[in-house]
ZASEZA-681773 format. One record per residue (C-alpha): x, y, z. Coordinates in pm, whole numbers, plus 32768, in hexadecimal, padded with zeros to 4 digits. Example, Ala and Ser with C-alpha at 12.3 -4.5 7.8 and 13.67 -1.06 7.14 Angstrom:
2
84CE7E3E830C/85577F9682CA/
//
This chain:
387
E5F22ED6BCF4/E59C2FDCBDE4/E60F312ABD56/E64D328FBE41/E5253320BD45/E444320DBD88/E44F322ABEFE/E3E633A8BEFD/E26F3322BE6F/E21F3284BFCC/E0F6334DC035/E08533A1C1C3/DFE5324FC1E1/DF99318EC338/E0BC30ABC2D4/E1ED3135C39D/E32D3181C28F/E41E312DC3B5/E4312FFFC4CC/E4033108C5F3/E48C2FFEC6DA/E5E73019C64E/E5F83162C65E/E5AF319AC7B2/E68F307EC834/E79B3143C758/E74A327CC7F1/E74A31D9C961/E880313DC927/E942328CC8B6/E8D53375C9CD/E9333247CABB/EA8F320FCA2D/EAB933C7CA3F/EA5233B4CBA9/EAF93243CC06/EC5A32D4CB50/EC4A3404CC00/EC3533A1CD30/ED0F3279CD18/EE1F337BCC96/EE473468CD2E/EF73343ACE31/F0033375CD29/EFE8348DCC6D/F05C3570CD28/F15634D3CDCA/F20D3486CC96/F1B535C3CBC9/F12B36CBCCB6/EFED36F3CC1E/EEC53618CCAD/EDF23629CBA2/EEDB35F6CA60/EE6A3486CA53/ECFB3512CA49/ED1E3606C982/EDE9351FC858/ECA93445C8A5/EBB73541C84F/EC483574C71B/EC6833F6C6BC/EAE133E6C6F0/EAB5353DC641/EB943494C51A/EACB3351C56E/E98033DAC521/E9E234A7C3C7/EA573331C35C/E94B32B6C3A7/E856339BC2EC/E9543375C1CB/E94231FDC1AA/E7DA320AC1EC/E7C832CDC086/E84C31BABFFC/E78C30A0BF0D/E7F12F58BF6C/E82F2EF8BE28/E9722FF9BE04/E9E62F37BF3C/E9B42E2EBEAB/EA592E6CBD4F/EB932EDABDED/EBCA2DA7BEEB/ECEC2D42BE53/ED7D2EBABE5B/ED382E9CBFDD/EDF52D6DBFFE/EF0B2E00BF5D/EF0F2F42C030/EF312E38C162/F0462D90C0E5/F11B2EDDC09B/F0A52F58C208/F1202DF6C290/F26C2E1EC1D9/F2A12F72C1FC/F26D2F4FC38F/F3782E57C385/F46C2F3DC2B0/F43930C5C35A/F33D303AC49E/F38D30E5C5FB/F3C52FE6C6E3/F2F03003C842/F3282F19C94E/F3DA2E22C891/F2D42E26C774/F30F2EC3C604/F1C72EF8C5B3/F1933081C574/F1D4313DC42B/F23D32AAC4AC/F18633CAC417/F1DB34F8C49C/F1283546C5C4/F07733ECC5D8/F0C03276C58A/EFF8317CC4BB/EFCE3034C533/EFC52F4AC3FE/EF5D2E4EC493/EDF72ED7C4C8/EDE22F63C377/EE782E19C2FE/ED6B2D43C392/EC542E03C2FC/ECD92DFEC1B0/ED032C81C1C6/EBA02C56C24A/EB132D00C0EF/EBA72C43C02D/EB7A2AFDC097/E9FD2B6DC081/EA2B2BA1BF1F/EACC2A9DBECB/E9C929C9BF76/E8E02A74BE8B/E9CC2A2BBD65/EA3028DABD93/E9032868BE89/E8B22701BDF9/EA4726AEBDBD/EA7426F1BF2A/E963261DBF8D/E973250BBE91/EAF424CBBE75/EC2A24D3BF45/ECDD25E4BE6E/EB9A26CEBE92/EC1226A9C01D/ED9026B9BFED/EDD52805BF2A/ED36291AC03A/EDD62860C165/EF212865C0A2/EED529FDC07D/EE6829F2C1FB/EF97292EC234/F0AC29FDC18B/F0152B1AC255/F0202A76C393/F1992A34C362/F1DE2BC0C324/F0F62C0AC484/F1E62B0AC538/F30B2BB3C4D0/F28F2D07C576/F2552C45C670/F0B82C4FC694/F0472B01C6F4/EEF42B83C773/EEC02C37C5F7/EF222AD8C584/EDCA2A23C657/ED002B4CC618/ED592B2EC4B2/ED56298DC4B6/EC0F2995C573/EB532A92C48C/EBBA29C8C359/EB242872C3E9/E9FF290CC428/E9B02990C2F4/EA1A280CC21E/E934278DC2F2/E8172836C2DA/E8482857C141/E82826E2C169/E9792625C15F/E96224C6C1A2/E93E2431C2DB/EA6E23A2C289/EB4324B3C23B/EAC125A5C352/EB61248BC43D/ECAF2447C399/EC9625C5C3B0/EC7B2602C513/ED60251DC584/EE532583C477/EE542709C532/EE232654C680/EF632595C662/F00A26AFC586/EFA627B1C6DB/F037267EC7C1/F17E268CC71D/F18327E9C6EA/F178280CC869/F2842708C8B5/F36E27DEC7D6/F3C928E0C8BC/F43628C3CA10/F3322A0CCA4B/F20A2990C9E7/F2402859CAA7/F29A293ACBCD/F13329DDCB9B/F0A0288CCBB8/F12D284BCCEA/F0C82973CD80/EF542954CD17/EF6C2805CDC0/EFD4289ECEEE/F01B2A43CEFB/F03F2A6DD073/F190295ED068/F24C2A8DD00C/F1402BADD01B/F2632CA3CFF5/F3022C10CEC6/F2482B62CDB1/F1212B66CE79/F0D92CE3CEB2/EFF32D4BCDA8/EF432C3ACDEA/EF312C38CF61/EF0E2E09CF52/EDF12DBDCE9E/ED452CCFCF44/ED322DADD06C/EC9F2EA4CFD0/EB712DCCCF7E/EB842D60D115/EB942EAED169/EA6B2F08D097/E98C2E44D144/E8262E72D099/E8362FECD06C/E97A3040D064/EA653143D104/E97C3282D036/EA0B32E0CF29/EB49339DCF31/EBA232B6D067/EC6E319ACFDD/ED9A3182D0C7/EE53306ECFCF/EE553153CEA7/EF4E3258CF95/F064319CCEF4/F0543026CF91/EF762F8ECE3C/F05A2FB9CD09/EFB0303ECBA1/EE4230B2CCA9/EDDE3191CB66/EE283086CA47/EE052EF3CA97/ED772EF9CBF8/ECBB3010CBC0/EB922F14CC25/EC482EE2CD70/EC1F305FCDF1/EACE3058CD57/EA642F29CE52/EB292FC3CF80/EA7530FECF49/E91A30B0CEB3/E9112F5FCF94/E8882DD7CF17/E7492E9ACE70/E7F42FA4CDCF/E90F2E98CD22/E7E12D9FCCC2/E7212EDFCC02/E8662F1ECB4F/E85F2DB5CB00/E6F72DA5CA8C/E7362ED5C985/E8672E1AC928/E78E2CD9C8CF/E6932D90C82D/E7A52E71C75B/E7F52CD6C6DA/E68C2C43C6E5/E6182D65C61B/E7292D3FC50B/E6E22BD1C4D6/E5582C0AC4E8/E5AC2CE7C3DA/E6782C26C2FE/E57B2B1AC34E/E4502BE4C292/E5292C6CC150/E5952AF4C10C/E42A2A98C139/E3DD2BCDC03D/E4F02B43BF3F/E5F42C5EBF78/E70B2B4CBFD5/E7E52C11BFDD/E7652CF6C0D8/E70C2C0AC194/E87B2B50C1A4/E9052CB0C201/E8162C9BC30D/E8722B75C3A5/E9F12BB2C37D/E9C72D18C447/E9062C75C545/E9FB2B77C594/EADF2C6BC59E/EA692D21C69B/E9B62C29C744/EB322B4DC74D/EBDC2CDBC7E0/EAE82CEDC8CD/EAEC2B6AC958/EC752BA1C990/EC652CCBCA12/EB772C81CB20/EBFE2B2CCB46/ED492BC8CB8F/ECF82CBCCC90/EC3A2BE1CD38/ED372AC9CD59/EC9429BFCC77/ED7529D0CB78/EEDE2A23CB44/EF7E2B7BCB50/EF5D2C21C9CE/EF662D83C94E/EE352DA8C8B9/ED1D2EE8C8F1/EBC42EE6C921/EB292F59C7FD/EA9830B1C801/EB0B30D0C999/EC7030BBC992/ED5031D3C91E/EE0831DEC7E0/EDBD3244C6AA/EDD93160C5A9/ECEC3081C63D/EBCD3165C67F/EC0F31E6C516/EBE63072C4BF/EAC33024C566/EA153159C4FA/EA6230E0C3BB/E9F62F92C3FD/E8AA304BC47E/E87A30FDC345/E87F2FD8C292/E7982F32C36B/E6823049C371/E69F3047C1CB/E68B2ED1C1C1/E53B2F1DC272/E4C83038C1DE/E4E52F96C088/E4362E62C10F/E3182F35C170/E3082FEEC018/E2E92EB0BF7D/E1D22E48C036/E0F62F8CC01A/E1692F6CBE99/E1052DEEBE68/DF952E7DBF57/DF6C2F55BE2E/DFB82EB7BD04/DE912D9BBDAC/DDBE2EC4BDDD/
//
């Protein structure tokens, strides 16, 4: 175990006590989302409140929150994460009921817990939690879940029951985030060849059905299929948005220019942020968003990669799990603004406005940048001990 005491010996060494990279992608991707939300709200914003900026300036303090939770998980030991897994999967199944019981319902969707002056979506919080501690109980139970069926069984039946409680909200993107995240990590603890495929097209046909169950999401599919048969219907979003990236050309409108954001492209500051960002930064400026995005994800499973490799499992699990979580968020995202997959309401992490998912993925960064740092320890620790 990696202690808080033990970490202060690391001397001024060549060896850097932080993966740079991260940080700067972080960084990049903050100030973009500050700029990209204030710009893409600002009529909105006005129009519906009077004040232009009020989006912006409720963003600035998300990030401001952002970075103090970041610095505060990064203070952390993995090993306290790791000892209170199973109090984090707790705290997301009371945020998953509790949503359910006192949630505010927005657009149809139950899936806020009011607190005063903001709202906390559970879902994001939920997903997190579920992540850790499927990572330690990878650690825990690591040979049973490779070697035997019931290894396998018990977390999806946790993943499972907590699926069921996100479908009730309803938050059938939270549901493949979540699905997605959990595959990813069972398979690359090892599961059986086997078992990975009667587990993908268990959640392949369990998404099928799941999409066949209400008359919406079928109405979604049909859409994506085709969003200019009834562009302004079922089809808008779709068909608002992709004329902003037409109308972006390769770079863009300048920003401040967007012409859809001015009320014809629905939610400009929270799911299709992306879409203003192409109008107004053009093909190069969307495809550098994308490329920070990628290596936000690369970068976490790199990461996770190197503390397995180092025998910290467990970071390395909680690696993997964050990285498909973003990685999965930023896919749909993308793939629904540009048309290539089906209308969702899901942000872009650390672009998109709203709080309880940059709080999240600050989090999520925190964790990511200690998983490292201890990694790093180790090594100048094991260089000396051989010395």
């Amino acid at each position: 175990m990696i202690s808080l005491a033990a970490t202060q010996k690391l001397d001024n060494s060549n060896v850097a006590t932080f993966d740079h990279l991260l940080a700067f992608v972080v960084l990049a991707l903050l100030l973009l989302g500050a700029v990209m939300i204030t710009s893409a709200s600002m009529e909105v914003a006005y129009g519906r409140l009077g004040s232009p900026f009020f989006y912006a300036v409720r963003q600035l303090l998300y990030i401001a929150l952002g970075v103090i939770a970041l610095f505060c998980t990064l203070i952390v030991p993995m090993h306290s994460w790791e000892k209170y897994s199973g109090w984090l999967l707790a705290l997301a199944f009371v945020l998953l009921v509790v949503v359910l019981i006192v949630g505010r319902e927005i657009n149809g969707s139950q899936r806020w817990i009011p607190l005063g002056v903001v709202n906390l979506q559970a879902s994001e919080v939920a997903k997190l939690g579920l992540v850790l501690y499927l990572a330690g109980y990878l650690v825990r139970r690591g040979d049973e879940v490779r070697k035997h069926w019931r290894g396998f069984v018990k977390p999806m039946m946790v993943i499972t029951l907590a699926v069921m409680l996100l479908l009730l909200e309803p938050d059938f993107g939270a549901v493949v985030v979540l699905l997605s995240a959990a595959i990813g990590m069972m398979f690359l603890a090892g599961v059986r060849l086997q078992q990975f495929v009667m587990l993908i097209l268990g959640c392949g046909a369990a998404i099928f059905l799941l999409a066949r169950s209400q008359p919406y999401r079928m109405e979604r599919l049909s859409t994506y299929m085709d969003p200019w048969a009834d562009q302004f219907g079922s089809g808008y979003q779709l068909t608002q948005s992709l004329i902003a990236f037409g109308r972006g050309e390769w770079f863009g409108t300048g920003l401040g220019n967007s012409i859809q954001k001015i009320f014809y492209l629905p939610e400009a500051h929270t799911d299709f942020v992306f879409a203003v960002a192409a109008e107004e930064l053009g093909l190069i400026g969307a495809v550098g968003i994308t490329l920070l995005l990628v290596t936000l994800c690369v970068r976490a499973l790199i990461i996770g990669f190197r503390a397995e490799q180092q025998g910290q499992h467990f970071s390395g699990y909680a690696a993997y799990g964050i990285g498909f979580l973003l990685g999965m968020q930023t896919l749909i995202n993308i793939g629904v603004n540009t048309g290539l997959l089906p209308t969702k309401g899901l942000t872009l992490p650390m672009l998109s406005y709203g709080g309880s998912s940059l709080l999240v993925c600050c989090v999520s960064v925190g964790l990511l940048l200690r998983i490292d740092y201890e990694r790093r320890l180790l090594v100048i620790d094991g260089g000396r001990q051989r010395g």
